[in-house]
N, C-alpha and C positions, 0 to 999 in steps of 0.2 A: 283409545289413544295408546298406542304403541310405550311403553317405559322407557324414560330416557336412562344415557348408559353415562360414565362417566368419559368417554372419548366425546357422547356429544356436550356434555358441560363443557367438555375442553375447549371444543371447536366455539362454542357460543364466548370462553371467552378469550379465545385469541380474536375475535372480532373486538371484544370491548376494548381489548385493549391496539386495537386498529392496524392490525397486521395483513397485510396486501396479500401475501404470497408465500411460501414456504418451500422452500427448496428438499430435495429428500430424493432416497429410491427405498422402493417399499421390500417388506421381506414378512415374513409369519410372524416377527415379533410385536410388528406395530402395526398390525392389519387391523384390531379393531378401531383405533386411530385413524387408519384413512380410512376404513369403511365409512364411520362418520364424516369424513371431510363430503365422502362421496353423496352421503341421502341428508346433509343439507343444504337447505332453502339457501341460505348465505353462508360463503366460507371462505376463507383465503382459497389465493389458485395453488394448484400445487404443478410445481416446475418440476420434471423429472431429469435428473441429470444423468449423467453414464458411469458415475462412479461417485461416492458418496463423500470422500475428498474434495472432487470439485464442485459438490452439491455444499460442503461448509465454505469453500472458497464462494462462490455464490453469495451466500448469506452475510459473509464479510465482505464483498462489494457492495449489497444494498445496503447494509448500514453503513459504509463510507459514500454511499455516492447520494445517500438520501439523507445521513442524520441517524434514519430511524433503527430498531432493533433489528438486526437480520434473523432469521427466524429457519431450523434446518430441522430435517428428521429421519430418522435410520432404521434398521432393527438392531438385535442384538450382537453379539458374540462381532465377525468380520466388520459387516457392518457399524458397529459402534466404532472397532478399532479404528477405521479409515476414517473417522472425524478428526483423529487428533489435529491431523496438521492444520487444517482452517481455521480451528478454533483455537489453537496457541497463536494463529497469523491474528485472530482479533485479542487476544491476551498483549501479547507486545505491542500491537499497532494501536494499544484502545481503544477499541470499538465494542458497542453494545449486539451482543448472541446471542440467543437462547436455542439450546438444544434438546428437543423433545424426541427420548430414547425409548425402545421397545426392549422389554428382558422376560427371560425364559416366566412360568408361572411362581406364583410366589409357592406351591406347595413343590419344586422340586429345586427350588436354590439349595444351592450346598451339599449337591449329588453329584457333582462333577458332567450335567446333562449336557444333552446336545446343546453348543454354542455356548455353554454357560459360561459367562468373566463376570468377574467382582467389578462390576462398572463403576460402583463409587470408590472404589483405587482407582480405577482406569484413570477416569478424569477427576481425584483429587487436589492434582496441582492444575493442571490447565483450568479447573471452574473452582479455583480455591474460594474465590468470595460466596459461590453457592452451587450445591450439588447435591440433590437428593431424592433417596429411592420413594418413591409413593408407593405404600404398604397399605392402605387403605382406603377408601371412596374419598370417607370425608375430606383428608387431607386436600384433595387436588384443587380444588380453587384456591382456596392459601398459598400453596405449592407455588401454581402458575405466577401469580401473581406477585408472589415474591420472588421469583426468578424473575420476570421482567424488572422490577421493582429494581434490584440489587444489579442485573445488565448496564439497567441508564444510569445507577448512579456511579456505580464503578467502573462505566466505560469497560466490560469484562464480559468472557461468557457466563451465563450460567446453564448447569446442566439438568432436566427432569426425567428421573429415571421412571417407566413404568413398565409395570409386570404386563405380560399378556392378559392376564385372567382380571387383574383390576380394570385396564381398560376397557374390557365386556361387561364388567358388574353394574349391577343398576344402583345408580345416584341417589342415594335418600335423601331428604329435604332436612338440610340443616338447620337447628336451631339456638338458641342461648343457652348452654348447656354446656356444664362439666367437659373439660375436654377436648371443646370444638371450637376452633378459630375460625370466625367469619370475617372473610377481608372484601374489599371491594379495589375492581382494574384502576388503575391510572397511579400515575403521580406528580409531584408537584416541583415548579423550576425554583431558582434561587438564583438572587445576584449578589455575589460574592465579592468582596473589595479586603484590602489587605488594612491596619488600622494602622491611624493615624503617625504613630510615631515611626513605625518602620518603613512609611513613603516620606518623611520626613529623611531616614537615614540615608534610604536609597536616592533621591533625590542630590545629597550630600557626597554622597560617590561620584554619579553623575557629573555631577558641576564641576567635580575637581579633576574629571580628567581631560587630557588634550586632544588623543586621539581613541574615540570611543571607536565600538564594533558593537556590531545587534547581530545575535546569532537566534532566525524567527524558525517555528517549526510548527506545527498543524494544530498547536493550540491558539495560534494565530489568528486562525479563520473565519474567525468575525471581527479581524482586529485591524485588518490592512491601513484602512485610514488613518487610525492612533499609531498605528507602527512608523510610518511613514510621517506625522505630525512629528512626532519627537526625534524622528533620525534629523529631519529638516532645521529643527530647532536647536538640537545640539552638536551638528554638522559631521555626526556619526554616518559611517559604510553600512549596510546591511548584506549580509548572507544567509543564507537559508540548509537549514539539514531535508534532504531528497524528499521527506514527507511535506515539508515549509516550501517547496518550490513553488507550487501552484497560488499561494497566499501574498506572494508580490512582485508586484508587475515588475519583470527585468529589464525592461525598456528605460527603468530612470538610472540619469546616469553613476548612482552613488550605491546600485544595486547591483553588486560583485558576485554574483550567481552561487553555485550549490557549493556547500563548502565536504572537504573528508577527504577521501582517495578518491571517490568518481567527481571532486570539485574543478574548481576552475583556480588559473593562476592568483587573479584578483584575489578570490575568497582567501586561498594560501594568503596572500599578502595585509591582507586586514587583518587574518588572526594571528600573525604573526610577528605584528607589529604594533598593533593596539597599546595602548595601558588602560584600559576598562572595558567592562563586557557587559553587556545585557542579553541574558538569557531570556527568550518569550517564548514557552509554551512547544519546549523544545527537550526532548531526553536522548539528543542523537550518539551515539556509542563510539563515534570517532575521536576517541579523545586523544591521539597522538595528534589531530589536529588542532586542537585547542592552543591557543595560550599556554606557554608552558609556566606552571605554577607559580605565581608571585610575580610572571609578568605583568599581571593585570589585577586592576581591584574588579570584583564580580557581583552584579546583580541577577537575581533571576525572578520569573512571575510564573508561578503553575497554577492550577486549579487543585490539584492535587502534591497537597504537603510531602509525599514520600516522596517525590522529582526534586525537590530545591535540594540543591546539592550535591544531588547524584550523580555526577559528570565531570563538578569542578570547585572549588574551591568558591564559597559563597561568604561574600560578607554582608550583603543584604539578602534574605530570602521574603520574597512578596508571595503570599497565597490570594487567589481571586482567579477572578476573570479578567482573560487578557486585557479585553475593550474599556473594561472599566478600571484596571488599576492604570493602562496607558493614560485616560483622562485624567484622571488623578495628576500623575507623573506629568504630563504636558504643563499642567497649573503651576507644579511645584517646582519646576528647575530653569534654569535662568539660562537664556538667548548665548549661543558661543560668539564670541568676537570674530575669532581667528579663523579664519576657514583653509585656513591652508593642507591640514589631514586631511577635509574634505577634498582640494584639491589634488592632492597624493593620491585618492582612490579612486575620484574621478580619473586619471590618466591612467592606472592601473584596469581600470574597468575596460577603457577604450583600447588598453594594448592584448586584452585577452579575449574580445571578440575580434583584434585581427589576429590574434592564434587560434579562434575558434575555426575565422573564417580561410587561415593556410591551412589548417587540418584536414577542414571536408575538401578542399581541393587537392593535396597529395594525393597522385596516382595510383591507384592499386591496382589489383589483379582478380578478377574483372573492375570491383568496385568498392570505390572506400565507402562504409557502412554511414561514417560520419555526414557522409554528402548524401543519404537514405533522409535521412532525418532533417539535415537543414531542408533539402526542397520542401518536405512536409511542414515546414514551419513557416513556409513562406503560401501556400496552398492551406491553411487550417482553418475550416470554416468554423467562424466565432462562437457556436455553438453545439461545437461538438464536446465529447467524451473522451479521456482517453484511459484506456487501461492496460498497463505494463507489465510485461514479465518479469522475469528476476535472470541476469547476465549480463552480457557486456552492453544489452541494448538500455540497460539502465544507464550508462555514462555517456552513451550519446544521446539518450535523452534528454540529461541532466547540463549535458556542455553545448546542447545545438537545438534543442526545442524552445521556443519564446513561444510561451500560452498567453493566449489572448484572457483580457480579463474576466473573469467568471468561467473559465473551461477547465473543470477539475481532472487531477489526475491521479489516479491512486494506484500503487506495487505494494506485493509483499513485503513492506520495508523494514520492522528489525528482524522477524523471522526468516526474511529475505529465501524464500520457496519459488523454485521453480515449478510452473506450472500452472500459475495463479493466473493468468495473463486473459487467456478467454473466458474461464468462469467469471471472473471480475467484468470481460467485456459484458456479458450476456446480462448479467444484473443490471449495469446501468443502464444495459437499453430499455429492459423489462420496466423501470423505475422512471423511464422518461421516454418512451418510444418513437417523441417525434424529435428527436435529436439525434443524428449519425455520430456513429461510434466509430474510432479508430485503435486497435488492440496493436501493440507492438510488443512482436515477441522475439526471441532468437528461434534455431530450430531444437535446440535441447530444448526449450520448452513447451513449444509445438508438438514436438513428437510425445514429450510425457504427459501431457495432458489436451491439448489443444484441438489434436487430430479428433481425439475422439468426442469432444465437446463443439465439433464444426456439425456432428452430426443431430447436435442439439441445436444449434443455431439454422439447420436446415429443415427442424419441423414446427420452427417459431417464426423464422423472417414472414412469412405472410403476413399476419398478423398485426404487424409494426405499422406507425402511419408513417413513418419516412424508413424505409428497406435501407438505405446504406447502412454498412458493416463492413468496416476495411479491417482485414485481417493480414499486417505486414510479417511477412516471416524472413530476417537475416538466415539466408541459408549458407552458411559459411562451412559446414560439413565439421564444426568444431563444437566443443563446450569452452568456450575462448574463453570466459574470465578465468575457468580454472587451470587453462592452460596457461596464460600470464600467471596465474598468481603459483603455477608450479615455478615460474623461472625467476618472480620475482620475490614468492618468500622461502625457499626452500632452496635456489641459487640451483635450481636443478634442468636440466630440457624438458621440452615437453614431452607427456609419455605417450605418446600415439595410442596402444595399448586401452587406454582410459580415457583419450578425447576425442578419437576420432567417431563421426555420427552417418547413419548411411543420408545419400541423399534424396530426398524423396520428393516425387514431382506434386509439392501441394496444389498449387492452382489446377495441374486434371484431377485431382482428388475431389477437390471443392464444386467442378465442373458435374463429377459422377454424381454428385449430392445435387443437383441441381441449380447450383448457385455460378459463381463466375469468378474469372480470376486469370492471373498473367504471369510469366515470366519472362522477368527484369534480368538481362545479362551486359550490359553495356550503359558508362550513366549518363548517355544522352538521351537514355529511354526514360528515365525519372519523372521527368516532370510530366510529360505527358502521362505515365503511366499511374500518377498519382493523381492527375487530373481525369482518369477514364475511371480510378476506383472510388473517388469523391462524389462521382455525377452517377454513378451506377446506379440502376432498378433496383438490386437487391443485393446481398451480401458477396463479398469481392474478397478474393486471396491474392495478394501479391507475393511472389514467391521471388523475393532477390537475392541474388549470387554475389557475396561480398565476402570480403577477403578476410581469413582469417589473423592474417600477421598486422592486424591492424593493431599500435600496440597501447594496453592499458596501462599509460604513465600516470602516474599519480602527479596533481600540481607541485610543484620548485616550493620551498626547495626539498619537500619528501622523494619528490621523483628524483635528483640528485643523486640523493642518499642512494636508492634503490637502482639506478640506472646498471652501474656496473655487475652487480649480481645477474640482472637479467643479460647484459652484455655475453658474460661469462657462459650462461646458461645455454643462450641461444649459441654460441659457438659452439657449443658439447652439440646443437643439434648434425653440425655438418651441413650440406648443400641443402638439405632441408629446410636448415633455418635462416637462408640466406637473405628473402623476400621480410621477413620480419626484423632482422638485422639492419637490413636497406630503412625500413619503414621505421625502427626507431630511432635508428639516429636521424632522420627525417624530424620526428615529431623535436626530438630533445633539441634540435638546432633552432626549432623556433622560440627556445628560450637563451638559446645563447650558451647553451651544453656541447 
């Protein structure tokens, strides 16, 4: 019998600890690592991606569309460096990683050799809670194991570095002995509840205000029902930060949709007018949108003690779990009488879905982006997937998509990275294959990542028990939010120089690849067009022509504030900026601007 090496202990125990699949591209430094994946009997699959970026954005889709660890692997020197960005996306966004890294032999570190980086600098800060070089056999099952171990509990990457030469070494049989930490896979859950007197206080807040708000966010999501028992009960608005969207159903009427600059008017208007806050499970970074300080008394619930606080002003901080300190919290606070706030937000709700629904209907040139995304949300099969890129197509996400209960949606959301958009598709569908995926991206992030990950998706669709894979690309020839956000935080034009994108014909792209796809130029082609990519045999590119002067106004009253800067701006463009000019005072009139 052949000697086992330390790459196959690895591989035996990334099975125990029940890892599906492992995304990666291979290179000389982790070759004895996949050679193991390859001569054994059982082993996770390993997903080849086109670039070792979207091979980490991958691994931070399965663990968001699954729960579980997403799991990546590289070699050294280039290869490592293209992890960063995936793995700071599960760093901000909390999500559990583990990154299994290949480095030069350990007898020539510190020779300055081919490919050599100090990779425990590299990823110091992005794997702060755990990162470390394997220097010797023994180490790696402890290693492993405690990188998983430290992933789930700290929702964070952790990073395992190993040498070329240890992962060929053979494995000696560890025993109780001077030295040698013997650990075993797995870990264990906990139900967290905050104690007694501080739901006593927060309760106490609560009660005593008139016009409550709930600002819910992805720590939520097993909390929908408690969320929604308690806004009912104390005749509190709820809003949601762009990660909390998918956590409650926007169809009730006292649910003011995503709140920040990509939000909706309603949400403006709850937090803006509140005197008490309930933070659930929420760290969103918009805090010009908040309550401004002392408007409101403030609760919050984390699971994670460093979040209470960190956003706003807390006079109760609740550590647990959402689901169970909301039960608590239901028991403890006392029925509202008055339901008139309630009433204020209900009418507020109702008047920002008919500004949702004048926006996608303003005329554009060919097509308002906004009416892209309402057809799809009237066409969204109840179980599908969706995965977003990071641009302007997050705000018509965020103002015109209504997900049906249970259809998750996950973007790069504090690291906010372009290009996440397909690699995230492809996870989820690998994580649940008989479920049609719909990725919506713009073409900035199409073009930086997308294009070349259609080519992964074109030697996996076989394979799948339901082939849909709708890949929507706004092809507006722009990088529009940075274009808005040149005019509207910097009071400057746009710089063509820097936004403008070539245009490329995705759908014959998709077509060369084998797969299918259309171009949308006129929006009486929509609906049908998103009904021929929903019913499609196999993976579908919609390539639509939407306007780029479609304008990113932030909700009343921040957009206000903001309006004339960008006014100003757009006039420095000249006849240029004329269609975008037309299109915002368009939008700003539907608040009465």
């Amino acid at each position: 019998m052949a000697e086992r090496t330390v790459s196959d202990v690895i591989v035996d125990r990334l099975n125990e600890w029940g890892v599906a699949r492992i995304f990666g591209y291979s290179g000389d430094g982790i070759n004895g690592f996949l050679a193991a994946l390859q001569r054994a009997d059982v082993a996770p699959q390993f997903v080849q991606a086109r670039h070792e970026e979207n091979a980490a954005f991958m691994a931070v889709g399965h663990a968001k569309y699954t729960g579980a660890v997403g799991v990546v692997t590289s070699t050294q020197g280039p290869g490592a460096v293209h992890l960063l960005n995936g793995l700071y996306d599960a760093k901000l966004d909390s999500v559990p990683v583990v990154a299994i890294v290949g480095q030069q032999s350990r007898t020539v570190l510190g020779s300055a050799y081919m490919q050599e980086i100090n990779l425990s600098t590299l990823f110091s800060d992005v794997a702060a809670q755990f990162c470390q070089l394997v220097s010797s056999p023994e180490q790696i099952p402890m290693v492993i194991d405690r990188a998983f171990r430290t992933a789930v509990t700290t929702r964070s990457p952790s990073v395992v570095i190993i040498p070329h030469d240890v992962q060929k070494a053979v494995m000696p049989t560890l025993g109780a002995e001077h030295g040698i930490v013997i650990t075993a896979a797995g870990t264990a859950s906990s139900r967290v509840i905050a104690n007694e007197d501080d739901l006593t206080a927060a309760a106490r807040v609560l009660n005593a205000g008139s016009r409550v708000a709930f600002l819910v966010g992805q720590g939520a999501r097993q909390a929908e029902e408690q969320v929604v028992r308690l806004a009912e009960k104390l005749g509190a608005g709820i809003t949601t930060s762009l990660l909390g969207k998918p956590y409650i159903d926007e169809t009730l009427p006292f649910s003011v949709g995503t709140m920040g600059h990509l939000g909706t008017t309603a949400s403006a208007h709850l937090l803006a007018n509140c005197d008490t806050l309930l933070i659930v499970g929420s760290n969103d970074p918009w805090t010009e949108f908040y309550p401004p300080p002392g408007q409101a008394r403030a609760v919050q619930i984390d699971i994670d003690g460093r979040k209470v606080g960190n956003r706003y002003p807390i006079e109760v901080g609740l550590v647990g779990d959402a689901a169970a300190t909301l039960t608590a919290l239901i028991d403890a606070v006392t029925e509202a009488s008055d339901r008139s706030w309630r009433s204020e937000v209900e009418s507020h709700v109702r008047d920002w879905h008919a500004i949702a629904e004048k926006r996608a209907l303003v005329p554009a040139t060919p097509i308002n982006p906004e009416l892209v995304v309402r057809e799809l949300s009237a066409q969204l099969p109840s179980n599908t997937q969706i995965a977003l890129d990071v641009g302007s197509i997050v705000y018509w996400y965020a103002r015109q998509l209504v997900l049906p209960p249970g259809v998750p949606a996950h973007v790069s959301g504090t690291l906010a990275s372009m290009g996440c958009g397909v690699p995230y598709g492809i996870a989820a569908k690998l994580a649940s294959p008989e479920r049609p995926v719909v990725v919506l991206t713009g073409d900035g992030g199409m073009q930086m990542s997308g294009v070349a990950e259609l080519i992964t998706v074109s030697t996996l669709w076989r394979r799948w028990e339901d082939p849909r894979f709708v890949i929507c690309v706004l092809n507006n020839r722009d990088l529009a939010e940075v274009s808005w956000e040149q005019r509207e935080m910097e009071g400057e034009p746009r710089f063509a120089a820097t936004q403008d994108l070539p245009d490329i014909p995705y759908a014959d792209y998709a077509k060369l690849l084998g797969l299918n796809g259309e171009r949308v130029e006129r929006p009486e082609q929509l609906a049908s067009a998103w009904k021929r990519a929903l019913g499609a045999d196999r993976p579908y590119v919609l390539d639509v022509v939407t306007d780029a002067s479609t304008p990113l106004l932030p909700p009343f009253p921040a957009g206000a504030a903001k309006l004339q800067n960008m006014r100003v701006a757009i006039g420095n463009e000249g006849a240029s900026g004329r269609q975008a000019r037309h299109l915002l005072d368009e939008y700003a009139s539907h608040e009465g601007a």
